[in-house]
C-alpha positions as CSV (number, residue, x, y, z in Angstrom):
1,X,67.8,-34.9,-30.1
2,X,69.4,-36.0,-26.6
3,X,66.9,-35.0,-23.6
4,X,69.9,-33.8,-21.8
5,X,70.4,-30.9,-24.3
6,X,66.9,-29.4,-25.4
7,X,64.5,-26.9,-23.5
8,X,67.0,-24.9,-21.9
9,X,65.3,-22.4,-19.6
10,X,61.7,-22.4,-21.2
11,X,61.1,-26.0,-19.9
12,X,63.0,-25.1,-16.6
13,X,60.8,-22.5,-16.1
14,X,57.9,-23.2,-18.0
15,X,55.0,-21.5,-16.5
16,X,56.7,-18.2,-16.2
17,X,58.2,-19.0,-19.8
18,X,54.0,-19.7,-21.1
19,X,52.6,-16.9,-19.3
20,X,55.3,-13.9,-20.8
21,X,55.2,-15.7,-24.2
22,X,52.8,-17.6,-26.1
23,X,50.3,-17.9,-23.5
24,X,50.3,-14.2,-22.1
25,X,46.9,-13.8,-23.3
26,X,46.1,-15.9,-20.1
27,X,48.3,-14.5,-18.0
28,X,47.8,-12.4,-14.5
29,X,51.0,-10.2,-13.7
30,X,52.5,-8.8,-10.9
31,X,56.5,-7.7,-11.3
32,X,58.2,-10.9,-11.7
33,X,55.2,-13.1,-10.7
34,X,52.6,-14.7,-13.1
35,X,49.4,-17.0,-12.9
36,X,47.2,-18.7,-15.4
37,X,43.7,-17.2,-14.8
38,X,41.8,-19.3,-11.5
39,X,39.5,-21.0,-13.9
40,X,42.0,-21.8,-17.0
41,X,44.7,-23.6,-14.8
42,X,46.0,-23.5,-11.1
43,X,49.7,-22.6,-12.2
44,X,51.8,-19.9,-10.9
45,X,55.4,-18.7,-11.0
46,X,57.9,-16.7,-10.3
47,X,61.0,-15.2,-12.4
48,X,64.1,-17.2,-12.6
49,X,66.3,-14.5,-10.3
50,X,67.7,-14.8,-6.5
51,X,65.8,-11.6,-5.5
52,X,63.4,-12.6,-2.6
53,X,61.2,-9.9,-3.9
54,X,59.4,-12.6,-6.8
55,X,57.8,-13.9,-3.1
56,X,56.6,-10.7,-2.5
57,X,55.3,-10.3,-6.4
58,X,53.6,-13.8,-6.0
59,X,51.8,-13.1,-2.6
60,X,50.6,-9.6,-3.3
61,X,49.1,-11.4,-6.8
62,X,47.0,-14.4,-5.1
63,X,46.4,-12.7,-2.0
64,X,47.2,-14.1,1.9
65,X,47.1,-17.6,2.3
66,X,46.1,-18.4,-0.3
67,X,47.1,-22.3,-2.1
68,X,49.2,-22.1,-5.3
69,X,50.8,-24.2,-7.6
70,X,54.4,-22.5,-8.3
71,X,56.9,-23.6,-10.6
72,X,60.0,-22.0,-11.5
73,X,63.4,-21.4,-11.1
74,X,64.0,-19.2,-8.1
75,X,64.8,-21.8,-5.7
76,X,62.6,-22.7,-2.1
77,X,60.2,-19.8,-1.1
78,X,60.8,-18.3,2.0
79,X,60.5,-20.5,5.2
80,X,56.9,-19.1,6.4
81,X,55.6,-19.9,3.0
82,X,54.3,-23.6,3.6
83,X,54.3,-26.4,1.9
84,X,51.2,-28.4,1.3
85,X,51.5,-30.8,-0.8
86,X,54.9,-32.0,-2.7
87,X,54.7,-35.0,-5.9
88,X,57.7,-36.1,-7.4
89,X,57.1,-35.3,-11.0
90,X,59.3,-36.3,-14.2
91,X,59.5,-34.3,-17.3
92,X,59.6,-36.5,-20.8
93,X,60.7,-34.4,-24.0
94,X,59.8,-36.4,-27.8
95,X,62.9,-37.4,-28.9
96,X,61.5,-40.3,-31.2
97,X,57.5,-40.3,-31.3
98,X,55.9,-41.9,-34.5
99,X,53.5,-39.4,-34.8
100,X,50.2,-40.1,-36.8
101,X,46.4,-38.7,-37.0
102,X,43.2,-40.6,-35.1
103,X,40.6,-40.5,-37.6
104,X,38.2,-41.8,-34.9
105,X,39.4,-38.2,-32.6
106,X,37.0,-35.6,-32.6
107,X,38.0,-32.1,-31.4
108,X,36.9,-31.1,-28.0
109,X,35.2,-27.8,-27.7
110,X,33.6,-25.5,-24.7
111,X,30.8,-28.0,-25.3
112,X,32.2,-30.8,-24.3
113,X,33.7,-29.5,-21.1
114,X,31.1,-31.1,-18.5
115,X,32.1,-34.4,-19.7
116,X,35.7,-33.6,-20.0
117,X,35.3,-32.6,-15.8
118,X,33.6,-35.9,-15.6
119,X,35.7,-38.0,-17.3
120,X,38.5,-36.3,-15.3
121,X,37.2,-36.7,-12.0
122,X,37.0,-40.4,-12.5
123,X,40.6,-40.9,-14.0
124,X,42.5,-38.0,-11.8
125,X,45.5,-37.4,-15.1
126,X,46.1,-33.9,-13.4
127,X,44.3,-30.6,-12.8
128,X,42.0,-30.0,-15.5
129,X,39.5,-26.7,-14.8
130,X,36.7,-25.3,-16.3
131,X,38.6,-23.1,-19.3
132,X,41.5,-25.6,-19.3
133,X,40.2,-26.4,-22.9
134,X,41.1,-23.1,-24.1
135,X,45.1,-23.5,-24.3
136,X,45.1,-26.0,-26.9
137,X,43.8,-28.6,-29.2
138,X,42.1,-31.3,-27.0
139,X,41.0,-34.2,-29.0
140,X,38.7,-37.2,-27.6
141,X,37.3,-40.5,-28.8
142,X,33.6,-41.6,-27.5
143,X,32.1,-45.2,-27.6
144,X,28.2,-45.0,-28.1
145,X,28.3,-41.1,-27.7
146,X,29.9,-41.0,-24.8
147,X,33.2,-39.4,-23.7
148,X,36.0,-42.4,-23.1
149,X,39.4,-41.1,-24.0
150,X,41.0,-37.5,-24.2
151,X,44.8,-35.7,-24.8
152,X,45.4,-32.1,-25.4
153,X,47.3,-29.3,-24.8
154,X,48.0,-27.2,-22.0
155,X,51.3,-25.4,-21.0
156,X,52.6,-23.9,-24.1
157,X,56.4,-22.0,-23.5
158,X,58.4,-20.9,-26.8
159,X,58.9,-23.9,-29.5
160,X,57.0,-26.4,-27.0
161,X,53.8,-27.5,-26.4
162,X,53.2,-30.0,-23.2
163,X,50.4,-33.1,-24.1
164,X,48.1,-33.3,-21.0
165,X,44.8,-34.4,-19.5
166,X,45.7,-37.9,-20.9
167,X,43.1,-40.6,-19.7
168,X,40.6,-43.4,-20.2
169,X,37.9,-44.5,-18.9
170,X,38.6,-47.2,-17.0
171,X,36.4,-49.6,-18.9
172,X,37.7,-49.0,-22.5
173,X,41.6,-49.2,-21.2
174,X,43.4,-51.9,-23.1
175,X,42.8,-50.7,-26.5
176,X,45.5,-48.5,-27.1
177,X,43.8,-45.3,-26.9
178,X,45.8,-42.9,-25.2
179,X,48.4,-44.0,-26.9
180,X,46.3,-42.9,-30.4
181,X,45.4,-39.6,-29.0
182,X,49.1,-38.9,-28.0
183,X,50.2,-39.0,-30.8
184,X,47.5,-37.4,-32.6
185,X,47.8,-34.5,-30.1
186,X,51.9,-34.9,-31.0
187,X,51.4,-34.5,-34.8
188,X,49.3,-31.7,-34.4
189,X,52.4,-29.7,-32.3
190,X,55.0,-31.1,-34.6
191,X,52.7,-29.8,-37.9
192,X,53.2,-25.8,-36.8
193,X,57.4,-26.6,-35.8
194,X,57.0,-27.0,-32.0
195,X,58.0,-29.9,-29.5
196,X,55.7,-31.8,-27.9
197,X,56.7,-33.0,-24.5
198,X,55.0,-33.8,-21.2
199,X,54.8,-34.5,-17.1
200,X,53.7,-37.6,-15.1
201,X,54.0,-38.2,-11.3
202,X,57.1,-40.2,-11.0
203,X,55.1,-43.0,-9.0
204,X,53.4,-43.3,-12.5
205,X,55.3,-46.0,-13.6
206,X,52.7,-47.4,-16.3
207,X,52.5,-44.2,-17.6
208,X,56.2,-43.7,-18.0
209,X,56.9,-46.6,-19.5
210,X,54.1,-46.2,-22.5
211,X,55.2,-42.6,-22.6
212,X,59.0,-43.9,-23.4
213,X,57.5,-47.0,-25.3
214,X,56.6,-44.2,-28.0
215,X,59.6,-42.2,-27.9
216,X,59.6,-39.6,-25.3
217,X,62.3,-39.5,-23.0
218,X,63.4,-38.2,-19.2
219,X,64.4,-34.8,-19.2
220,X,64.5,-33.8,-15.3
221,X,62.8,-34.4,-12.5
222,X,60.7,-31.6,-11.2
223,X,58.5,-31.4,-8.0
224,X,55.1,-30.8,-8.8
225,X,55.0,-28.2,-5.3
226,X,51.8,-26.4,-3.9
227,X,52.3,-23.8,-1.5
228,X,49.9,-22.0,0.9
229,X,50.9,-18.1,1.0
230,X,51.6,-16.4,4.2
231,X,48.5,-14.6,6.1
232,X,48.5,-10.8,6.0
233,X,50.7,-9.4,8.2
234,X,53.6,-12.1,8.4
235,X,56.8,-11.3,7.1
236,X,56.0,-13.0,3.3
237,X,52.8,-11.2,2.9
238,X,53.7,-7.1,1.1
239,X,50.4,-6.6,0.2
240,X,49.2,-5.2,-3.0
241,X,46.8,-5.9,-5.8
242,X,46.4,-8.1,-8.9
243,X,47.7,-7.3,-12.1
């Protein structure tokens, strides 16, 4: 599989691809915008189309100013949407992972979600929210009952699944770990005929390289772009409700 020639548009547009398909059941709607709910995941996005009108969708559906996290294909937002914060990002699609189960993994339930936050807070792998656990399979591995290493799944378009919240904690790095749960987390997705495939900050070097190490490889390079939403009243604001 060449990285060059899979995902098409559901990985171009993955969040609006997630929220009209396999992951609608989280989804808030508004015309051709879409959001994960606040407290699953920060995400939003907008349909893949030139019309200036998505901006509109997107604005009345947060509400003025404020901060989302938009992906998607419809090019820059309008010039008094601004931009707060802007990552590099890379996109890695499996191409050649040796997939294989971590007998030592245990799932990861609602239960375990205030040491999830915890263990998150410390490592910083990406956003990681209160319900976050509900998209997928999280699985984590705990040295004398406590919480040390996690993986699971978040954004979930068509045939793909994206591995996430990948982290240790910083004592118990070194022992191959994430790499386990990866791949656990990658045999589960391949087991019911999806892709796994994933995001890193491109500064991430480390990361990259293990991810490659194992058999994922580059796909693009996508900003990872949060935006604060016009006040009420400017020209990008039309108003509106939620859907």
């Amino acid at each position: 599989m060449s990285p060059d020639s899979v995902g098409g548009e559901f990985l171009d547009n993955l969040v609006w691809a997630a929220l009209t398909g396999p992951h609608r059941v989280f989804a808030q709607v508004n015309g051709a915008a879409v959001r994960y709910h606040p407290e699953v995941a920060p995400f939003s996005a907008v349909a893949a189309v030139s019309d200036p009108g998505v901006w509109a969708d997107l604005a009345a559906l947060v509400g003025p100013a404020a901060v989302v996290s938009v992906t998607g294909a419809a090019g820059p937002p309008p010039p008094d949407w601004a931009v707060v914060d802007e990552i590099p990002g890379v996109q890695l699609v499996d191409v050649a992972v040796r997939t294989a189960p971590a007998p030592e993994a245990v799932r990861l339930t609602a239960a375990d979600v205030p040491e999830m936050l915890d263990l998150v807070a410390r490592t910083r792998p990406g956003p990681f929210l209160p319900r976050t656990v509900e998209l997928g399979t999280y699985l984590g591995i705990r040295r004398h009952g406590a919480l040390v290493a996690m993986a699971g799944e978040r954004l979930r378009p068509p045939g793909w699944t994206e591995i996430s919240a990948v982290c240790t904690d910083p004592a118990h790095r070194g022992q191959g770990l994430a790499s386990r749960l990866v791949r656990a987390v990658a045999a589960g997705i391949r087991a019911r005929g999806e892709h796994p495939f994933l995001h890193a900050a491109a500064s991430n070097t480390a990361a990259i390289r293990l991810y490659e190490s194992m058999g994922f490889r580059l796909r693009r390079r996508p900003p990872f772009r949060t935006l604060r939403v016009p006040a009420a009243g400017t020209s990008g604001w039309a108003g509106g409700t939620s859907g």
